[in-house]
N, C-alpha and C positions, 0 to 999 in steps of 0.2 A: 595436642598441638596439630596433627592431622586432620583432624576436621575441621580446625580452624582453617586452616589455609586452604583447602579441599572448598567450604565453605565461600572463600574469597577468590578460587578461581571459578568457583559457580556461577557467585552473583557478577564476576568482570565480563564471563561468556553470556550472562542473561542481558547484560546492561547493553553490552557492544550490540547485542541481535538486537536491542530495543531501538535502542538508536541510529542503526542505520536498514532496518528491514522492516517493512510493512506486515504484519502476519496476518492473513486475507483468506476466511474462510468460504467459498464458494458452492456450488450445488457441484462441483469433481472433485472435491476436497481441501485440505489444507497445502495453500503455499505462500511462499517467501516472494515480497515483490521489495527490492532494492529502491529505499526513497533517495528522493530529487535534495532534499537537504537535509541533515545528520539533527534531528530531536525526538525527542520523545510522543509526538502525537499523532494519534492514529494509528498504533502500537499493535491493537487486535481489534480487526474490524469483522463484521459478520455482514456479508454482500446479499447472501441469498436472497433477501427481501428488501431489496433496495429500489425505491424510486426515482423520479428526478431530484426530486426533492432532499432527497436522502442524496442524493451527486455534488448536488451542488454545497451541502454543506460541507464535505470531504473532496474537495478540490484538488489537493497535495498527491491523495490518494490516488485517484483517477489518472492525475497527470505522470505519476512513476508508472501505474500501470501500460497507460498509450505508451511511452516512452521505451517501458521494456517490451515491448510486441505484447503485451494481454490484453489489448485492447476489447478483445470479444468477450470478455468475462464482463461486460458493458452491456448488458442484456436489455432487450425491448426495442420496440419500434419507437414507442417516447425519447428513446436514448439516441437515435441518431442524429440527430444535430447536437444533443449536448456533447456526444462522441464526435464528431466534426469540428466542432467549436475548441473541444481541449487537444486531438492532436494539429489543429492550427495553432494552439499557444506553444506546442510543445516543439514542434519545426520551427514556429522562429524565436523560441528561444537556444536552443540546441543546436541550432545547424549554424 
C-alpha cells in the first residue's frame, strides 16, 4: 500500500512540473522556465540546435523565456528580431 501512494504522489509531483514548467535543455544545461499558461505542451524541449524556424513553431516557449529574463538563451544573429518581435508581444501583454 506504500508504493501505491508513494507512486501517486510521484506522478502528482511529475504532472504539476509538467504542467506549469517548461523543461529546456540548452548548451549551460538543464532548466526550469515557468510557462505563460498551465498545459501540457512543450513539456521537454531541446534548444541547442534551434533555428528560427524551430522559434517560431514554439512560440509559448520563447515567450515564458523573454518573460522570465532568459531571453539570451535566444541564440544567433537570425534571432534578433524574432527576439524583438516576442519581447514586444510579451510587454504588451504583461505590463
Amino acid at each position: 500500500m506504500q508504493r501505491f501512494f508513494a507512486g501517486m504522489v510521484c506522478g502528482a509531483v511529475l504532472l504539476y512540473t509538467a504542467m506549469h514548467y517548461h523543461i529546456v535543455r540548452g548548451k549551460e544545461g538543464v532548466f526550469l522556465v515557468p510557462k505563460i499558461s498551465n498545459n501540457l505542451s512543450d513539456t521537454y524541449v531541446d534548444i541547442r540546435d534551434f533555428h528560427l524556424g524551430d522559434w517560431q513553431d514554439h512560440k509559448p516557449l520563447a515567450a515564458a523565456m523573454v518573460k522570465n529574463d532568459q531571453g539570451e538563451m535566444l541564440e544567433g544573429s537570425s534571432m534578433n528580431s524574432f527576439r524583438s518581435q516576442v519581447d514586444a508581444l510579451v510587454n504588451g501583454l504583461f505590463d
